[in-house]
C-alpha positions in Angstrom: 12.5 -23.2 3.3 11.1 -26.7 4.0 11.0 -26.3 8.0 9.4 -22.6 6.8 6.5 -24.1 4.8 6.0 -26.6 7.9 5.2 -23.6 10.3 3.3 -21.7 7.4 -0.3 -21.2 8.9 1.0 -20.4 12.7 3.3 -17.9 11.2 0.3 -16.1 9.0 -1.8 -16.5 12.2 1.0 -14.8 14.3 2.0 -12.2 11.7 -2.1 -11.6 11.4 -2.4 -10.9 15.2 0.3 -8.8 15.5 -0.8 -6.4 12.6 -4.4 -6.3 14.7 -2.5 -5.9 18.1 -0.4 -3.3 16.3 -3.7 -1.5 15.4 -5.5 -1.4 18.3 -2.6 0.4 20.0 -2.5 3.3 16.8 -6.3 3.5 17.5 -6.7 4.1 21.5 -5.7 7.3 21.6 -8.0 8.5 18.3 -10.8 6.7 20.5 -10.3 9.1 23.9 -9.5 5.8 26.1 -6.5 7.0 27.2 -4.2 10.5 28.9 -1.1 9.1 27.7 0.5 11.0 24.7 -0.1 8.9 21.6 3.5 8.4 20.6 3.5 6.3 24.3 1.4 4.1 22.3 3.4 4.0 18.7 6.4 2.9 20.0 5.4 -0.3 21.0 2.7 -0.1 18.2 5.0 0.1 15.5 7.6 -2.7 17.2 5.2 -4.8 17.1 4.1 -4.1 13.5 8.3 -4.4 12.7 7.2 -8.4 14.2 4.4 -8.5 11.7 6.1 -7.4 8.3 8.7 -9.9 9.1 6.8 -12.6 9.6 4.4 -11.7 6.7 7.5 -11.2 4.5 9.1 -15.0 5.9 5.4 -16.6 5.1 5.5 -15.1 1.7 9.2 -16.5 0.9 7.8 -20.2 2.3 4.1 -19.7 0.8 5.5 -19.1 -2.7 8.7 -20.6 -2.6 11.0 -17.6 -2.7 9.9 -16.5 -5.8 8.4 -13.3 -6.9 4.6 -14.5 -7.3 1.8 -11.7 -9.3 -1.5 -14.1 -8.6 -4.5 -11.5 -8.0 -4.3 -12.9 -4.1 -0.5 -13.6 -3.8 0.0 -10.2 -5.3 -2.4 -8.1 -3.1 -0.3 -9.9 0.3 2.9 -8.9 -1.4 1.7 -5.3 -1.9 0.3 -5.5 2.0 3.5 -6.5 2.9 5.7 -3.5 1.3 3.0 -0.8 2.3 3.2 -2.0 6.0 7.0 -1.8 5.5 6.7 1.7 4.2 4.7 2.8 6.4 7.3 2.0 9.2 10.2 4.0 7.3 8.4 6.8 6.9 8.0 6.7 10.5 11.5 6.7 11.3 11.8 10.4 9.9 8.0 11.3 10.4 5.8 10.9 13.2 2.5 9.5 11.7 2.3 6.3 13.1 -1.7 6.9 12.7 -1.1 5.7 9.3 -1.1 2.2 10.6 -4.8 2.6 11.1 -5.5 2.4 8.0 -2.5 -0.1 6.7 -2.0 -2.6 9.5 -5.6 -4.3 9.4 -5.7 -4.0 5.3 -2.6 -6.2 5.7 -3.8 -8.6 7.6 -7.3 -9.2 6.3 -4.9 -9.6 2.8 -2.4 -12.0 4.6 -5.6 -14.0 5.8 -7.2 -14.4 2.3 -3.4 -15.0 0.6 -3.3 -17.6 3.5 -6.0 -19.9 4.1 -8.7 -18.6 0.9 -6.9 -18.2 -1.8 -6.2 -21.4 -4.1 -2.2 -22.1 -4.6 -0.7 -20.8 -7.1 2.7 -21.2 -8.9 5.1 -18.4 -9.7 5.9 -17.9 -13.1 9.4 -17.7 -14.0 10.9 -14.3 -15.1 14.0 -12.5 -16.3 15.7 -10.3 -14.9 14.3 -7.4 -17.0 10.9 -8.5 -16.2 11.7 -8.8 -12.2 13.2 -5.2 -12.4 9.9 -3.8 -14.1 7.9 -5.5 -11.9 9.7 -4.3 -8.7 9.5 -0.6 -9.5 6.0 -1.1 -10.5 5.3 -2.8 -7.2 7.0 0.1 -5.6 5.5 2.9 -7.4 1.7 1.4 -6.6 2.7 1.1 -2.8 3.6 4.6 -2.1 1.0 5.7 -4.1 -1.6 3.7 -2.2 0.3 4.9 1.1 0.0 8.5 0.1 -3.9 7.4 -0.7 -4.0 6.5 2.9 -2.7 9.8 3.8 -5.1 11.7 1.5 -8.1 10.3 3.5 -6.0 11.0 6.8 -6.0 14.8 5.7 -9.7 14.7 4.6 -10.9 13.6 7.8 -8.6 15.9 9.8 -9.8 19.1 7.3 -13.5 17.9 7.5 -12.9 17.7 11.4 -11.7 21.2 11.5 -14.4 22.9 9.2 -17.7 21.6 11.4 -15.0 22.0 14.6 -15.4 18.7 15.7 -12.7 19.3 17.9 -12.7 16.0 19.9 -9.6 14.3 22.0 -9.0 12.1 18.6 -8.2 15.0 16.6 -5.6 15.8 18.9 -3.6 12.3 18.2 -3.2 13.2 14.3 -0.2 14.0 12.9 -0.7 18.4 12.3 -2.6 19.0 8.8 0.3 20.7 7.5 2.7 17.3 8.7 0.3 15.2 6.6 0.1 17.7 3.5 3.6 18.0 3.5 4.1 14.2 3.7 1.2 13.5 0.7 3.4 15.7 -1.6 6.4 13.9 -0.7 5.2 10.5 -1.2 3.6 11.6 -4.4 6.4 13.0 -5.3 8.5 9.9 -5.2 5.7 7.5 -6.4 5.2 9.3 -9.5 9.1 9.5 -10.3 8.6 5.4 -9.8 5.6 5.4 -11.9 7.8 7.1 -14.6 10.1 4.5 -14.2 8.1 1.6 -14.7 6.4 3.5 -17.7 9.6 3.4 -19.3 11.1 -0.2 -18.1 7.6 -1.4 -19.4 8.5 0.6 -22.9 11.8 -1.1 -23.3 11.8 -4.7 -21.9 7.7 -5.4 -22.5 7.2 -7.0 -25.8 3.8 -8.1 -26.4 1.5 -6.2 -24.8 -2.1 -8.1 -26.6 -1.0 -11.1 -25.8 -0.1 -10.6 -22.1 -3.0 -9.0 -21.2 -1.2 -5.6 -20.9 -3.0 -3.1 -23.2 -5.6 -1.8 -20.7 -3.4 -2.3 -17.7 -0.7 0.2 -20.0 -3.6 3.0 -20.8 -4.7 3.2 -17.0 -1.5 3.5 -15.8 -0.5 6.5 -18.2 -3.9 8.0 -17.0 -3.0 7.7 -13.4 0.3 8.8 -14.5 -1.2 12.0 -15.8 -3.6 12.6 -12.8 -0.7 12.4 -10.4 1.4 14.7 -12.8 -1.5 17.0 -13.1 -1.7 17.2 -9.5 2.1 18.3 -8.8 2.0 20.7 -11.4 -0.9 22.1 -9.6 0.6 22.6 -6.4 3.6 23.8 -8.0 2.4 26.6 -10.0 -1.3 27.3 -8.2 -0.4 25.5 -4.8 -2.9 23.1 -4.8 -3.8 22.0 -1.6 -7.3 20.7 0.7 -10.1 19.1 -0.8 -8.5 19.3 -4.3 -5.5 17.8 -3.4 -7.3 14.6 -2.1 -9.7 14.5 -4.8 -7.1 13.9 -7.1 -4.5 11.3 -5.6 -7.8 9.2 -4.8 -8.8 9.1 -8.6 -5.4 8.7 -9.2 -4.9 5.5 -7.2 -8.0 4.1 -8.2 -7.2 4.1 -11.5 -3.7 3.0 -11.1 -5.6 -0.1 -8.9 -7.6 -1.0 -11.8 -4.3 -1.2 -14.1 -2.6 -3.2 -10.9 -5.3 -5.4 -10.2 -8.2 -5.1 -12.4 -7.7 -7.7 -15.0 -6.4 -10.2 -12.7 -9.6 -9.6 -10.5 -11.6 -10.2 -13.6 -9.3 -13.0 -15.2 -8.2 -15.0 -12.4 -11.1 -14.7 -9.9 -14.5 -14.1 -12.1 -13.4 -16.1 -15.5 -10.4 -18.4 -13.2 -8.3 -18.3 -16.1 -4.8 -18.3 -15.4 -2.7 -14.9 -16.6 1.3 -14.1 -16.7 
């Protein structure tokens, strides 16, 4: 951990370049630079995104010290870090390596600030309880924002379509119906998390004033009804388009204000210290 923490900024550096290098290779063929098919560029792409995640994922071991660390900036790398991993699993059974667009620079502008802006922090120990609640929660906001990412994939694919913008980036998207399909799945699976950490907050939370947890418990059973709404929607009136994106956005930013809105507010405006 020691020899870790030595090597701490050239490993951020590294993990930050590679997520940018990563990028730039998703992003050629949207741009019309190249005649190669785009998954000639995802391969490597995403391989060299595989580099980044791990090297994030060792700097956030060494930076905090192997614990599980909910600062507002340790907290946003962490979430960074698990969307970028996501967003390579779901390419090993979908091709939509154009995701990365979107979640490969977010994580490293995040790594950067974690790395060399933010002011340390220590973790704050946990039980086990806690650690599980807090995991599913952490899981259930990164699919989420992942399928966020995908709404505005299929907005700009849709919009594309209805003034026939028909350029050579269109062309590198996954097809509309891949993406729709995709959203629903991921939505899917984050709200049966959400659920989760609903309930594991129910039975293992115990003072929800004095933790700071009232607010961040009445968004999140808003977003929790948004996203419910939505699935019942495309279930019994198949919901779909415009609608569909509408809603997982309002859904996610909500669900971001219960994630991250306090601590923003707390730890960065007022710099008091929260659990």
């Amino acid at each position: 951990m020691r020899h870790l923490q030595a090597m701490l900024p050239a490993l951020s550096i590294f993990a930050i370049l590679c997520y940018l290098f990563a990028s730039l290779l998703l992003a050629r063929p949207l741009l019309g630079r190249s005649s190669s098919a785009p998954a000639a560029f995802a391969r490597p792409a995403l391989a060299i995104a595989t580099v980044a995640v791990l090297a994030h994922a060792s700097g956030l071991l060494a930076m905090h010290r192997g614990a599980l660390d909910l600062h507002f900036f340790a907290a946003l790398s962490l979430v960074a870090c698990v969307m970028s991993a996501l967003t390579l699993l779901v390419n090993l059974t979908r091709p939509v390596a154009t995701l990365g667009v979107i979640v490969f620079p977010l994580s490293a502008l995040l790594l950067w600030v974690d790395s060399f802006l933010a002011p340390p922090t220590m973790p704050i120990s946990m039980d086990w309880h806690i650690k599980l609640h807090v995991t599913v929660a952490l899981l259930a906001f990164c699919v989420l924002a992942i399928a966020a990412a995908m709404a505005i994939l299929l907005a700009v694919q849709e919009r594309a379509l209805r003034h026939r913008q028909l350029g050579p980036w269109l062309s590198a998207l996954p097809p509309l119906t891949l993406t729709e399909s995709l959203l629903f799945r991921l939505i899917g699976a984050g709200f049966t998390l959400l659920s989760l950490t609903l309930l594991t907050g129910t039975l293992f939370v115990d003072n929800l004033f004095g933790q700071h947890l009232v607010h961040k418990t009445v968004l999140s059973i808003i977003a929790w009804l948004v996203f419910g709404t939505l699935l019942y929607g495309r279930w019994r009136h198949g919901w779909r388009g415009r609608s569909a994106v509408n809603l997982t956005l309002i859904g996610m930013g909500v669900l971001a204000l219960a994630f991250f809105g306090s601590k923003f507010v707390l730890e960065v405006i007022l710099r008091r210290a929260v659990d």
